[in-house]
N, C-alpha and C positions, 0 to 999 in steps of 0.2 A: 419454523426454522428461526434461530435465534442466534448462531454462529455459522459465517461463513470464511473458509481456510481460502486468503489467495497466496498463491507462488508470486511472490515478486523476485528478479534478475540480481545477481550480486554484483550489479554493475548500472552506472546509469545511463547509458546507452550515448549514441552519438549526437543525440537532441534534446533539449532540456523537456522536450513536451512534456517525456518518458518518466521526469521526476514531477512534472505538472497534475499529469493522469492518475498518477499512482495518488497525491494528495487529494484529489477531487476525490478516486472511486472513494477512499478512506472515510472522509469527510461526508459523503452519499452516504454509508454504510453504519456509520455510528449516528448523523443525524434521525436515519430511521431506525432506529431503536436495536440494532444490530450489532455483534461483538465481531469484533476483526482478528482474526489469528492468521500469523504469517510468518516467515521461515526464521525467526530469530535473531538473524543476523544485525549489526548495526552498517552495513557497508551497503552502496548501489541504493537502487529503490525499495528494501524493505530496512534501511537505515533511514527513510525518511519520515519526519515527524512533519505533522499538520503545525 
């Protein structure tokens, strides 16, 4: 496996963990050698850049 598709929320929920998480799993997922594909949007947590 080489691409994994996450859903992230187009909102950043009522706790910043939620934009924390989402940077970590990112950063987990490309350190191992893995492509990240996710819903496009630049808004919420798949608006967040590492």
């Amino acid at each position: 496996m080489k691409t994994i598709a996450v859903y992230c929320g187009s909102s950043t929920g009522n706790d910043p963990i939620y934009m924390k998480q989402a940077r970590n799993l990112g950063k987990i997922l490309v350190d191992n050698g893995l492509n990240l594909v996710y819903g496009g949007a630049t808004v919420g947590c798949m608006g967040c850049s590492c």
